[in-house]
C-alpha atoms as an extended CHARMM CRD file, in Angstrom:
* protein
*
       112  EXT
         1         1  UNK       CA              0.2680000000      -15.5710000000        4.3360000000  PROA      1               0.0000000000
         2         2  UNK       CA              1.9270000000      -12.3300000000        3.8850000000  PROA      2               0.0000000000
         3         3  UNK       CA             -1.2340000000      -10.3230000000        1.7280000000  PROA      3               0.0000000000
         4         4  UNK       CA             -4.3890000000      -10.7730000000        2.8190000000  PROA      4               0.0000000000
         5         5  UNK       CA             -7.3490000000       -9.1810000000        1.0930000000  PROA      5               0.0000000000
         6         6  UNK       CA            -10.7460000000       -8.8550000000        3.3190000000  PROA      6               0.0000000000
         7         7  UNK       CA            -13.5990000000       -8.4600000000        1.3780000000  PROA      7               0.0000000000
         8         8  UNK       CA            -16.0650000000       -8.8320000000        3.8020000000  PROA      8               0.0000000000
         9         9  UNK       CA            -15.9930000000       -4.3090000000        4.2700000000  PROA      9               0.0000000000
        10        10  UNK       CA            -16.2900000000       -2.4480000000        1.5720000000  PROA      10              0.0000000000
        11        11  UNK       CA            -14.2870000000       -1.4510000000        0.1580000000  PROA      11              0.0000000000
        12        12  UNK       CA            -11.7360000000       -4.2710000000        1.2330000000  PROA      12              0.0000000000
        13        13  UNK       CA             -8.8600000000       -3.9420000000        3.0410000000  PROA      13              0.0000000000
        14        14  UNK       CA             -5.5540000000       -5.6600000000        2.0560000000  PROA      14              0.0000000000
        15        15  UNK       CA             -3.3570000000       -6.3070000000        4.8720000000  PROA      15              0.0000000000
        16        16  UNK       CA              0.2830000000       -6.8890000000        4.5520000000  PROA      16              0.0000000000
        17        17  UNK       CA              2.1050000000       -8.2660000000        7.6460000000  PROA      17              0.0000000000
        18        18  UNK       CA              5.9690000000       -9.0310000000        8.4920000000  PROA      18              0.0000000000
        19        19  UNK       CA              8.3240000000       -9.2070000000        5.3750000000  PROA      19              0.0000000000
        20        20  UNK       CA              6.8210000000       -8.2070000000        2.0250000000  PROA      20              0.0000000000
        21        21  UNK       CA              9.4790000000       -9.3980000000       -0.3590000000  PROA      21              0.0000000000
        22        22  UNK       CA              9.7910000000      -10.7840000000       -3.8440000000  PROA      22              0.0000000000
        23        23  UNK       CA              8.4900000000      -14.2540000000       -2.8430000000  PROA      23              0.0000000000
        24        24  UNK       CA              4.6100000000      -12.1640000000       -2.0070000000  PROA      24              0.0000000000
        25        25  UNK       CA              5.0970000000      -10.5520000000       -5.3020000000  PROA      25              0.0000000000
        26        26  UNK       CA              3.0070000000      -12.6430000000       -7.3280000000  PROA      26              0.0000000000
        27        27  UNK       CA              0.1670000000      -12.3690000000       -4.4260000000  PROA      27              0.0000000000
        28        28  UNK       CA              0.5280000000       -8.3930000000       -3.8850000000  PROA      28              0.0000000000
        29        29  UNK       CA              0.2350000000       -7.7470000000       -7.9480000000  PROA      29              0.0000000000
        30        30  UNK       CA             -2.8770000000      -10.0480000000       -8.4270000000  PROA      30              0.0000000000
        31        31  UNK       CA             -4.8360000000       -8.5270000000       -5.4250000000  PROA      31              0.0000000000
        32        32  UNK       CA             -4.0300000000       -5.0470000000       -6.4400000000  PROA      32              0.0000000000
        33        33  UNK       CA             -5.2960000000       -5.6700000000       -9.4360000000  PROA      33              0.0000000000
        34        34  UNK       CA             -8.4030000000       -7.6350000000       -8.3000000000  PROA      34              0.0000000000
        35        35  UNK       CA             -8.7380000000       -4.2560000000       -5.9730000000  PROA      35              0.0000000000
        36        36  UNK       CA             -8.4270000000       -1.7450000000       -9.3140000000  PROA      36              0.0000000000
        37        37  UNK       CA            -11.0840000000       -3.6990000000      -10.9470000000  PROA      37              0.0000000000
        38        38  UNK       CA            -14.4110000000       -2.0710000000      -11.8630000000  PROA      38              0.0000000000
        39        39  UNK       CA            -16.2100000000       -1.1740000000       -9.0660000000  PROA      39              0.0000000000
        40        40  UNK       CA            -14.3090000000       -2.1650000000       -6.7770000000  PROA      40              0.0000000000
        41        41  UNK       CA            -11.4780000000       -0.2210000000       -4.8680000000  PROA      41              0.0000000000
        42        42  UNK       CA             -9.7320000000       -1.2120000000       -0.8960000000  PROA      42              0.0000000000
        43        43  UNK       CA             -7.5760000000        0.4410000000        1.8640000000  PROA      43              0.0000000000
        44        44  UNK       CA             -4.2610000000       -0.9850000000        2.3720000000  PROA      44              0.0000000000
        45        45  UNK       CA             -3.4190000000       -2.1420000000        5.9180000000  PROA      45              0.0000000000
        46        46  UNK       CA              0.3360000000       -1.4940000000        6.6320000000  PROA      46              0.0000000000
        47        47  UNK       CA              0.0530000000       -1.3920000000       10.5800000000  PROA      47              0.0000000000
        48        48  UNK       CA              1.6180000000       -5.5590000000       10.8410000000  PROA      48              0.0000000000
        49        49  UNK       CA              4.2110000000       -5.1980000000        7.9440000000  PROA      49              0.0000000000
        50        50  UNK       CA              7.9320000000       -4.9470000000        9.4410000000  PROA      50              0.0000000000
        51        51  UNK       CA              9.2490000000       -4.5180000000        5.6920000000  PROA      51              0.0000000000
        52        52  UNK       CA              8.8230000000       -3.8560000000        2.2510000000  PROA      52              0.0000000000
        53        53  UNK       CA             11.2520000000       -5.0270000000       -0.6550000000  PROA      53              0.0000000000
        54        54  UNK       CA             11.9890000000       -2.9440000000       -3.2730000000  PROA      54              0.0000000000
        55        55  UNK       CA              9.3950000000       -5.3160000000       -5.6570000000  PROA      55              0.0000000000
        56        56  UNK       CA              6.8590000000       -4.4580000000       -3.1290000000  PROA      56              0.0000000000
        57        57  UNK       CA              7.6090000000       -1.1400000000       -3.5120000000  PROA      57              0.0000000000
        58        58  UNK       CA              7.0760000000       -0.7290000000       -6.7860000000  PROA      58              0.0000000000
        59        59  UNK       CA              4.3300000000       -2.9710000000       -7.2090000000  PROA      59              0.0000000000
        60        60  UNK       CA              2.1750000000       -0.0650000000       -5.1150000000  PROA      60              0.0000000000
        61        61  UNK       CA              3.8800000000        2.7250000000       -6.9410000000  PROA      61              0.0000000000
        62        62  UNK       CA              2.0860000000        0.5800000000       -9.9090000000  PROA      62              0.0000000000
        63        63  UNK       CA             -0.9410000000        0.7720000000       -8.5080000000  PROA      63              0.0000000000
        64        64  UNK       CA             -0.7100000000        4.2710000000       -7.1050000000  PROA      64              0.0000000000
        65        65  UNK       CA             -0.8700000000        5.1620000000      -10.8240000000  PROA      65              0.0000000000
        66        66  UNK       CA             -3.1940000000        2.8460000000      -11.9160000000  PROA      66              0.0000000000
        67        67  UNK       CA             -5.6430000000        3.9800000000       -9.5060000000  PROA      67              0.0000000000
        68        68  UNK       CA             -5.3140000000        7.3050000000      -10.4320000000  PROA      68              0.0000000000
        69        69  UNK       CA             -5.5770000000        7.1950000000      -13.9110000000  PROA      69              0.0000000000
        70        70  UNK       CA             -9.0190000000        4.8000000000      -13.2590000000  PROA      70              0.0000000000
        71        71  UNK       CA            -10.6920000000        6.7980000000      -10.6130000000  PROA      71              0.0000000000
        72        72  UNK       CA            -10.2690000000        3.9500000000       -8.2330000000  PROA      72              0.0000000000
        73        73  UNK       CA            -10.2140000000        4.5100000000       -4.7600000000  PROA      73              0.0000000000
        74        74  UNK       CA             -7.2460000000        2.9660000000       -2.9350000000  PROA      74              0.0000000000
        75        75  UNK       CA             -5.5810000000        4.4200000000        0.5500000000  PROA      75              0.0000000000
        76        76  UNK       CA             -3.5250000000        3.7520000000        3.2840000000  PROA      76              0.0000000000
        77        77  UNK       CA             -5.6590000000        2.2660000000        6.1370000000  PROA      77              0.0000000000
        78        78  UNK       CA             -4.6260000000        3.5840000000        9.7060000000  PROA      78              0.0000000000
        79        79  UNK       CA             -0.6300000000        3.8950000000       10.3360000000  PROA      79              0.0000000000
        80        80  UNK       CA              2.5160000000        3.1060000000        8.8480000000  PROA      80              0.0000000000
        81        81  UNK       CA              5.0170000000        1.8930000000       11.0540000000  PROA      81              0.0000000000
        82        82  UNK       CA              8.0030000000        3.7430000000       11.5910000000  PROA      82              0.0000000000
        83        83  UNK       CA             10.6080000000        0.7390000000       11.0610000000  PROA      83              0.0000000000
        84        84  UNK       CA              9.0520000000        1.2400000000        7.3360000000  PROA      84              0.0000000000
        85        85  UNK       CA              9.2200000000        4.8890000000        6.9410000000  PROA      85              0.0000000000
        86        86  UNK       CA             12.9170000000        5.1530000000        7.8320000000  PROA      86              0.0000000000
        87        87  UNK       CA             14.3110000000        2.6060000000        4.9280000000  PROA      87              0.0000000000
        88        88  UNK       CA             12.2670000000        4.5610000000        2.6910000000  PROA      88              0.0000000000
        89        89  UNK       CA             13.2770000000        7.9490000000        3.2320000000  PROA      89              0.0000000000
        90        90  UNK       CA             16.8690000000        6.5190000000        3.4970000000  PROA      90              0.0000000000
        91        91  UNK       CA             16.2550000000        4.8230000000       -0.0390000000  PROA      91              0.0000000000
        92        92  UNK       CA             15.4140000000        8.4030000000       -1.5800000000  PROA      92              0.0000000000
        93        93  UNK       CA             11.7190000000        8.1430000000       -1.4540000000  PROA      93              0.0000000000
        94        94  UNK       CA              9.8080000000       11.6340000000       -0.2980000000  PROA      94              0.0000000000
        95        95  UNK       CA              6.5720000000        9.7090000000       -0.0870000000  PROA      95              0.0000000000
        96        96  UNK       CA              4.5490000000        6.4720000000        0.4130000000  PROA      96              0.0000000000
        97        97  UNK       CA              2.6230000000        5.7500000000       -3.1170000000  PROA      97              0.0000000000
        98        98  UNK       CA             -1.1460000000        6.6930000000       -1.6930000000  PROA      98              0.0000000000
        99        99  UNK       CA             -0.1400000000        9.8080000000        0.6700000000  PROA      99              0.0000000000
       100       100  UNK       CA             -0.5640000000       12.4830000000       -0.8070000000  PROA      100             0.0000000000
       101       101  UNK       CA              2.1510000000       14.8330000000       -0.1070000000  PROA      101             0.0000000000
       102       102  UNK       CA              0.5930000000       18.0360000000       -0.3100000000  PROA      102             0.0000000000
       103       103  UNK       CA             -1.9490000000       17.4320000000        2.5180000000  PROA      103             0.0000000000
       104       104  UNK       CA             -0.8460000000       19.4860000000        5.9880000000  PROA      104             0.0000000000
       105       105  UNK       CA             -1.8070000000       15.8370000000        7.7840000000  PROA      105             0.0000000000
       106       106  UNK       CA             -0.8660000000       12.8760000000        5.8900000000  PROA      106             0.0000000000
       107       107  UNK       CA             -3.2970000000        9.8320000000        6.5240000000  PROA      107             0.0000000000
       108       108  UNK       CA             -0.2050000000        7.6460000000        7.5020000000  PROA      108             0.0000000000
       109       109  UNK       CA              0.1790000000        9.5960000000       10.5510000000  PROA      109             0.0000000000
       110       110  UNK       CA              3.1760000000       11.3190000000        9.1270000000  PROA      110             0.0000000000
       111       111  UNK       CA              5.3100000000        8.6990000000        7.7080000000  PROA      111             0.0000000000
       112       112  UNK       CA              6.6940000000       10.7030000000        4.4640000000  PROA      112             0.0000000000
């Protein structure tokens, strides 16, 4: 399974690994919103994805804003990999929904 969510830490962690693509869509939206529910909140695990789809994309863009708007903690856990900074900066995008830009050190070691 592409999206795993670990609830066993809190907050969980989800964990996306290889291809994150339309067919994990369903998965990705229903455990970001389990992870915006009340109370509850997670760190999202990029380090064993090798790529995100436009739908996945979006999806945490989504929940970026959701999060935000509800007080709800959710962050990047650890590292992004590289092979998924570069199609997003060559896609247009200045930064990874959950980095915040303005920080001197970005928590994804840098990514965007």
């Amino acid at each position: 399974m592409a999206v795993k969510f670990d609830r066993s830490e809190g907050p969980g962690v989800i964990r996306l690994e290889g291809e994150i693509g339309i067919a994990d869509a369903a998965r990705l939206k229903a455990v970001l919103l389990e992870a915006l529910g009340p109370g509850a909140g997670a760190r999202i695990a990029l380090e064993m994805a090798s790529s995100l789809d436009v739908t996945a994309v979006q999806l945490l863009w989504a929940a970026e804003r959701a999060a935000q708007a509800s007080g709800t903690l959710l962050t990047i856990e650890g590292t992004v990999p590289e092979k998924l900074c570069n199609p997003l900066r060559e896609a247009g995008f200045e930064r990874l929904p959950f980095v915040d830009h303005r920080d001197a050190e970005p928590a994804n070691g840098g990514c965007l």
